[in-house]
C-alpha positions, 0 to 999 in steps of 0.5 A: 474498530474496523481494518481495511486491507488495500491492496493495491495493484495498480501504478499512478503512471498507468491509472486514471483513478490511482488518486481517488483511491489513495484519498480514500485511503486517507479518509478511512484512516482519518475516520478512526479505522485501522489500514493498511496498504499492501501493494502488489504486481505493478502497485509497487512501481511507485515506492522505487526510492527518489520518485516523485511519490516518495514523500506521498507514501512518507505523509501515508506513514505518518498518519499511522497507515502501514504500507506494505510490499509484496517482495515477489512483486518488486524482485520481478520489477528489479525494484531494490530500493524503496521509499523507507516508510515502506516495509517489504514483505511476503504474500504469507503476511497478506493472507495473515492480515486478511485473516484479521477480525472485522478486516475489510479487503478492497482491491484496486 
């Protein structure tokens, strides 16, 4: 099986493509392979808890997506509060994830 690591770095708010890449998020998963979504740098702006994508990243965690957030990234943005389906966490855990055997990494 193969993992594909996304990350995200991008905000909905500010890319024409932001859908496209999140529908091919939902096909990679809905194809067999593992993910997980990492967001990072202004990727994070949408996870801010009572936005209008909260439910998004919620269907995400449902289909079994790990949705990761890079803490740095939210602190710079005085992001505190998040949509519960998604995990904060350290750039040491994206290095960890991209050291995965037969991980695939795509930056958006």
């Amino acid at each position: 099986m193969t993992h594909y690591l996304i990350l995200e770095s991008r905000d909905p708010y500010d890319s024409a493509d932001w859908k496209k890449m999140q529908d091919i998020i939902v096909d990679l998963k809905k194809n067999g392979n593992d993910v997980t979504l990492f967001l990072i740098q202004n990727g994070v702006l949408p996870i801010r808890q009572g936005t209008s994508f909260e439910s998004h990243f919620d269907n995400l965690k449902s289909l079994g997506i790990n949705i990761l957030a890079d803490l740095f990234a939210l602190q710079e943005r005085g992001i505190k509060n998040t949509a519960q389906s998604v995990e904060k966490s350290s750039i040491d855990r994206l290095v960890e994830l991209s050291l995965i055997p037969n991980t695939k990494t795509i930056w958006h």
